[in-house]
N, C-alpha and C positions, 0 to 999 in steps of 0.2 A: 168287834165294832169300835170298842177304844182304839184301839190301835188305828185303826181308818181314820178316825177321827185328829189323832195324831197327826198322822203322815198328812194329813189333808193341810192341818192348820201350818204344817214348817212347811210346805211346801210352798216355794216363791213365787210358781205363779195363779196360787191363788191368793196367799200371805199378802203383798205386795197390793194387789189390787183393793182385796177388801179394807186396807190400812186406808189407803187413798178415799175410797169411798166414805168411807166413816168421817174422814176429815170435813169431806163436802158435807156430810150430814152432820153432824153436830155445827157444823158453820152454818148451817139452815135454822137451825134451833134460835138463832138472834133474829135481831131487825137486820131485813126488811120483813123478811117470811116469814119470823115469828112459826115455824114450824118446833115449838117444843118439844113435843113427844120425842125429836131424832134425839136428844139431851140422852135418853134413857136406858138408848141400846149402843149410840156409837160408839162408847167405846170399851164395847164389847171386844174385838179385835185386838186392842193392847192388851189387856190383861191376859186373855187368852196367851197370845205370845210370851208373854211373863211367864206363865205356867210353865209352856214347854218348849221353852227357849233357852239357853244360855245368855249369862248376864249382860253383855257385853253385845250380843244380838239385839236382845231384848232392850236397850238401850238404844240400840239403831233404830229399830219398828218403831217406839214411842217418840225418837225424834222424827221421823218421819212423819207419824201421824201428827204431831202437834206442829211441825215447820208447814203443810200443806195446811193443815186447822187456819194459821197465823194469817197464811197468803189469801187466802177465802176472805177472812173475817176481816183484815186491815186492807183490803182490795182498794178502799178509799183512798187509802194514802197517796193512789198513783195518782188521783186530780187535783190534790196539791201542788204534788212535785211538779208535776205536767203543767201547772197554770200561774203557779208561783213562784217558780225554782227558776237556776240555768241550766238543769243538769237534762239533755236531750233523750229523748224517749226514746228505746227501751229501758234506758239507762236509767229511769226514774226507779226501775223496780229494784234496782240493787241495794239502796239502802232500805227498801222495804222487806225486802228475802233476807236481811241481815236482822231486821227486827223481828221479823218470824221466826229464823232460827236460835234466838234468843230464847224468845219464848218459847217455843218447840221444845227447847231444852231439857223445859222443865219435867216434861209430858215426858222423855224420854228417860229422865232421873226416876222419877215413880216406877215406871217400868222396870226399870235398872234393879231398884232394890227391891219391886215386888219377886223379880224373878231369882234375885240373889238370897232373902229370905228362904225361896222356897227350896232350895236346894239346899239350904241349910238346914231349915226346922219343920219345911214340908208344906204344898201348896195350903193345905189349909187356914195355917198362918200368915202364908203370903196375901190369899184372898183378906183377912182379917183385916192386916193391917193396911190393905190399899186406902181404902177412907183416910185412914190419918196423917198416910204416907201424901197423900191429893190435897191435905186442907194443908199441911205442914208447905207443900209447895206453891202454891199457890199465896202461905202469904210471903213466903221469901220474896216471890217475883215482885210483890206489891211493897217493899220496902229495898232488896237490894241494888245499889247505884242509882238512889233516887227514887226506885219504883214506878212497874206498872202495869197494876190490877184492870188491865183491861181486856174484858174477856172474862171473866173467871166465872166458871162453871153454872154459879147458883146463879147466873144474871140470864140466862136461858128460861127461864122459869117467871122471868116479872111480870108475867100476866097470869100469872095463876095462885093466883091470891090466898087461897086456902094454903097452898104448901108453900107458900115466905112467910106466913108469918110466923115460922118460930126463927124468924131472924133475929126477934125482938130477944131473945134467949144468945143467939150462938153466932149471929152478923150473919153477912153473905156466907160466910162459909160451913153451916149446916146443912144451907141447901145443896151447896157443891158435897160436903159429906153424903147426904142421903145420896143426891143422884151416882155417886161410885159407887157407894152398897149396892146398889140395884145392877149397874153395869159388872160390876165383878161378881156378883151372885148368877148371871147368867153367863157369864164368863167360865166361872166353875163347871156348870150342867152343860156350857158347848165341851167343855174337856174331859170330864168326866162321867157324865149322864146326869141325868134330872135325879135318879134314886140316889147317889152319895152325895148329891149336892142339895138336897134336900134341909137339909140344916142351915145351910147359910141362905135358903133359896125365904124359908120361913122368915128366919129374922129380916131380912129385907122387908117382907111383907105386911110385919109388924112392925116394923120403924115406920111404912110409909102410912097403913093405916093410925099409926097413934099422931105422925105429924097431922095428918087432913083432921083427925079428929078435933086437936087443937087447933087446925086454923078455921075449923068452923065455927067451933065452938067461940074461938074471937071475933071471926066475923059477924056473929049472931048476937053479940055483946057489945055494940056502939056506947061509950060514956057519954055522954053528952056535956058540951064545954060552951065556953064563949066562941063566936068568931070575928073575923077581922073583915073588911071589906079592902081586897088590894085589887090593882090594876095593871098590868104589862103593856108595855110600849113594844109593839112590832116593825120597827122600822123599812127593814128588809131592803139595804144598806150594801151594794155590792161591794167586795174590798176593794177591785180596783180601783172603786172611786172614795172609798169611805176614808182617808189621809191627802185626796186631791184639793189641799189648798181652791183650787178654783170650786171645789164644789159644796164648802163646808157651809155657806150662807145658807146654802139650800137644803145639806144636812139637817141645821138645826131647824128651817124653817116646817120641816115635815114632823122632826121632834115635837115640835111647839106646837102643831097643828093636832098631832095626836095627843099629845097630853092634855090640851084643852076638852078633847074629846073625852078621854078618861074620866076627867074630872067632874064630866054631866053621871056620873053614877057614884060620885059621893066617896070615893075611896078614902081609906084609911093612909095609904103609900099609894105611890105612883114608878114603877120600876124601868129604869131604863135600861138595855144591854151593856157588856164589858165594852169597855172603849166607846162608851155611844159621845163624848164629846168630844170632836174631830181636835182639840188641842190642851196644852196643858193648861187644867180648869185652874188652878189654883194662880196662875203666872198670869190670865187673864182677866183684870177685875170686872172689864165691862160683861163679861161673858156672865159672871157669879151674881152680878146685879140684875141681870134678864133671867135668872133660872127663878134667884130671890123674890122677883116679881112674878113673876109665873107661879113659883109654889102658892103663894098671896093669893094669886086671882084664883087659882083651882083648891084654894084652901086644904092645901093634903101635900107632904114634905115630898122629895123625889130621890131618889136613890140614884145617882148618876154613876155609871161606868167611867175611869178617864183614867190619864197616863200622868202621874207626878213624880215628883223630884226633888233632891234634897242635896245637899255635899255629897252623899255615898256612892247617891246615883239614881236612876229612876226605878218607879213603883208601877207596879197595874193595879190600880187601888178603885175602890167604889168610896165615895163620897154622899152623904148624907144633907139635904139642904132643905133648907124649912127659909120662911118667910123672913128671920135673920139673918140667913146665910148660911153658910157652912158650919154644921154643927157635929159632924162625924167623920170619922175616914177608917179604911181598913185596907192594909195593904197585904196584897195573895202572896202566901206564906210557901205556897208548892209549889213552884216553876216547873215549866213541859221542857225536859233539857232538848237544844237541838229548835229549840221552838222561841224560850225567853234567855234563853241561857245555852252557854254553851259550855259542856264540864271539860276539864284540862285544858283550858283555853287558851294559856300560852303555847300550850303543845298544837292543838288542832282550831284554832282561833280563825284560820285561813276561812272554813267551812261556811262565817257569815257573808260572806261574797257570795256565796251559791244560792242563796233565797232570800226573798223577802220577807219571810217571816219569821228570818232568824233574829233577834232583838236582845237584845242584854238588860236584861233588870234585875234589880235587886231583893232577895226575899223579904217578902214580911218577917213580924218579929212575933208579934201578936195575936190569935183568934179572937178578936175585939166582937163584944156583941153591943150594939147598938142598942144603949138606956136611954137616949136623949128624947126621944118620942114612946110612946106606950101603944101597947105590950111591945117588949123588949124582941127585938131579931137577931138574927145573924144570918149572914152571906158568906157564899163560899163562890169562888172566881173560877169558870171554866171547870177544867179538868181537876182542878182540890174535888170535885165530888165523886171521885173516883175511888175516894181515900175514905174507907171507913172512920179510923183512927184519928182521922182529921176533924169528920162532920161532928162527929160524936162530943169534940172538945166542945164547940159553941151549942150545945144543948147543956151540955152538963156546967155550962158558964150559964146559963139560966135563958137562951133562949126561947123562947113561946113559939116561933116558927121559925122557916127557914126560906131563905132566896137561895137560889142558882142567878146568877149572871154568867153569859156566852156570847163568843162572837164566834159560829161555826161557818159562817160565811168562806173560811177556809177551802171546807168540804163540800161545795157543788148542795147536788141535788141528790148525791150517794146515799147510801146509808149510814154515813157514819154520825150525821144527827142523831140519825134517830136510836145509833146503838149508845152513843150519848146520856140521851131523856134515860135508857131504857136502865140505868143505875140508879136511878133514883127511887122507884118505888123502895129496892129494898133500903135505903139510906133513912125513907120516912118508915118503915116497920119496924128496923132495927133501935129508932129512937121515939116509934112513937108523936111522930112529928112532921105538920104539914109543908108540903115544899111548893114554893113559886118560883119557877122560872123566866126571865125574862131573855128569849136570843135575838141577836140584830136579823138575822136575817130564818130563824126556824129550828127546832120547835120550842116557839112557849108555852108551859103548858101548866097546870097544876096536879100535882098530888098530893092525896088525902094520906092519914096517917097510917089507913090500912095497908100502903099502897096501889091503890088505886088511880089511874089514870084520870082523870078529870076534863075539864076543855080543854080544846089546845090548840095553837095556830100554826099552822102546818109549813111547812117549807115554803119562803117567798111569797109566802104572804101579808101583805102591810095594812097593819089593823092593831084594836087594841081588844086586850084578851083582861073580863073582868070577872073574879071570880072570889069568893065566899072561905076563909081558910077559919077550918076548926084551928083552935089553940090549945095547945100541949097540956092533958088531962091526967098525964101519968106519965112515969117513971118508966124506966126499962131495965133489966138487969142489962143489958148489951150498955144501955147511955152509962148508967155506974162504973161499970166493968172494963167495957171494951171487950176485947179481945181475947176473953178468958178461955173461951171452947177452943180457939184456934193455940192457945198456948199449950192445952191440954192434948191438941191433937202432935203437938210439936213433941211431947214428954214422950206422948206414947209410941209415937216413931223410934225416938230414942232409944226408948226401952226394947221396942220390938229389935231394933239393927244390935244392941249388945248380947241380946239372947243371941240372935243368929250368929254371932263373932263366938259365944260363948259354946253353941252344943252346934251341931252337923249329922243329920243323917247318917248312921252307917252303910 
């Protein structure tokens, strides 16, 4: 029956296909479908392969799986290219199958040394160390040439609130740990049967019963804190027109008309999207003397999105304005390469002619949190919330809560908003901290610190979103730490690939 089993799983064409499908199914487990559960089994199939594959194989199947994962899950990128770019359809897709198979990559490296392990020190071990071999990779992607953790495993899961929150412990990437324990626990019992796989099938079982345990038992356990009353501006701002010099009077006019609106429920802040002032706020004094007066009349400071500049060069920065004027600024520290920046630029510099929303700015310097108004903020610009590492800094600088500002206006009516939002609960577990968002054109939304979804104004819809934010009641080992679990998962990689270089099966 082993042996069937074998021949079944090398065999290309059933190998081949079931790769494929797993792909589509773990790429179901995000927004839009939010089908989680596929998180649990897809990828079942890789590891299997790993088992009883040869290294170098088994590196192929796992780039495959993760390169088809990539294409699925960034599908959005084609309505960019397609609406933004010059680069002519079908032809959009190639630098997106080039970012796929980046990514892909990584999926196919796991594989790689899960299967290389095992020929060394014996599946057993190989199953063992896939979890750490999955968080170890996983944060590479999110830090190498800039990084980008988008996608990563444990973000599958943000609606199921019992099992994130031991994010607050190990960041996104315990969740991504448990969900491979589970996948290469059943991985083992497709390869070997249910009775010798029994041991690793148990501990799976109790990782995941002791996570639900804790995250019940958090949930069941609210602190009770102060809150703040803030308010999101929904503009919902098409790009083509949102830089149309002829349209910017009427920009601000629908600004000024929602914020006024906001301001009948009393808010504490008033938040406007990335880039919500169609021109450089700080070069325009008449523009800073209408906000001045507006913060005035709605009695509550406003957090504008806008584009500034200095000798070095320009900012995507959020600015801070209260009834004196301008009393804050924060310029985004992580640029989208290919998007604000373009890396090797003297080499590949030609590239900003192919799109519009190729831009050149310059990085921040600073996670600055905003003390000028009480309780104390911090904002992170777009795609920084992508970046555990990053959000983490403006809490442990004394944040009380947190803003997202976005301009996804980009992305159509795809899902790539909403796979977006969908980082952010674990960003508020991992730190214990409530997030507002405000996007030009969708979704604003709020999250509680449980990570919990809250209201939220949905794609293209122009409204104002006002909502009640708990303030930050406690600590987190993840806001202290960081990224302590994923360092440890990085050791024990380590340690596992020199055992395997060290002993070899006879």
């Amino acid at each position: 029956m082993a042996a069937d089993r074998l021949e079944m799983l090398q065999a290309g064409r059933v190998r081949v296909p079931a790769l494929l499908v797993s792909s589509v199914l773990l790429a179901l487990a995000y927004p839009t479908t939010d089908w989680s559960l596929f998180a649990w089994v897809a990828l079942v199939p890789l590891f299997a392969s790993a088992l009883v594959r040869p290294t170098r194989q088994a590196l192929a199947d796992g780039w495959l799986l993760g390169t088809a994962f990539f294409l699925v899950l960034l599908r959005w990128l084609d309505h960019t290219f397609r609406h933004f770019s010059q680069i002519p359809w079908p032809l959009t897709w190639l630098p997106i199958v080039g970012l796929a198979a980046y990514c892909g990559l990584f999926f196919g490296l796991v594989a790689a040394s899960a299967s290389w392990l095992g020929r060394r020190v014996g599946p057993g071990w190989a199953l063992g160390a896939a979890p750490f071999l999955w968080v170890a990779g996983e944060w590479v992607r999110g830090r190498l040439l800039s990084g980008f953790p988008w996608g990563l495993l444990g973000y599958s899961q943000y609606r199921e609130l019992p099992l994130i929150q031991i994010a607050e412990w190990t960041g996104v990437y315990g969740v991504s740990f448990l969900l491979v324990v589970v996948n290469a626990a059943l991985a083992g019992a497709a390869v070997v049967g249910w009775r010798r796989a029994a041991p690793a099938a148990s501990l799976a079982l109790a990782l995941l019963v002791g996570t639900l345990a804790f995250g019940f038992s958090r949930l069941g356990d609210p602190r009770p804190s102060p809150t703040i009353r803030a308010a999101v501006v929904q503009p919902s701002i098409e790009q083509s027109l949102k830089w149309d010099p002829a349209y910017q009077r009427e920009t601000l006019n629908i600004y000024t008309t929602l914020t006024r609106q906001a301001g009948g429920g009393s808010p504490s802040i008033i938040l406007w999207p990335e880039t919500a002032a169609p021109i450089f706020l700080r070069r325009d004094p008449a523009l800073v003397a209408e906000l001045r007066a507006l913060s005035r009349e709605v009695g509550a400071p406003l957090l504008v999105g806008s584009v500034d500049g200095d000798e070095r060069g320009l900012y995507n920065s959020a600015f801070l304005l209260t009834g004196q004027g301008i009393s804050g600024k924060y310029d985004k520290i992580h640029l989208v390469p290919f998007g604000e920046y373009v890396p090797l630029s003297r080499v590949i510099g030609f590239v900003r002619r192919w799109a519009e929303f190729i831009s050149e700015f310059q990085a921040g310097e600073v996670p600055r949190v905003f003390r000028q108004v009480q309780p104390p903020f911090g904002v992170v610009i777009c795609y920084e919330g992508i970046f555990p590492d990053l959000f983490r800094e403006f809490v442990a600088g004394g944040a009380e809560y947190m803003m997202n500002i976005t301009n996804d206006a980009w992305f159509g009516t795809t899902s790539g908003p909403w796979q977006h939002l969908a980082v952010l609960p674990l960003r508020a577990v991992e730190n214990r901290v409530a997030i507002v968002r405000a996007a030009n054109t969708g979704v604003s939304a709020a999250v509680e610190p449980s990570g919990r979804i809250g209201k939220t104004l949905g794609l293209y819809e122009r409204g104002v979103l006002s909502v009640t934010l708990p303030l930050r009641s406690r600590s987190t080992f993840y806001a202290r730490f960081g990224d302590v679990f994923a360092y440890a998962c990085i050791a024990l990689s380590a340690v596992a690939m020199a055992l395997g270089a060290l002993r070899r099966i006879p």
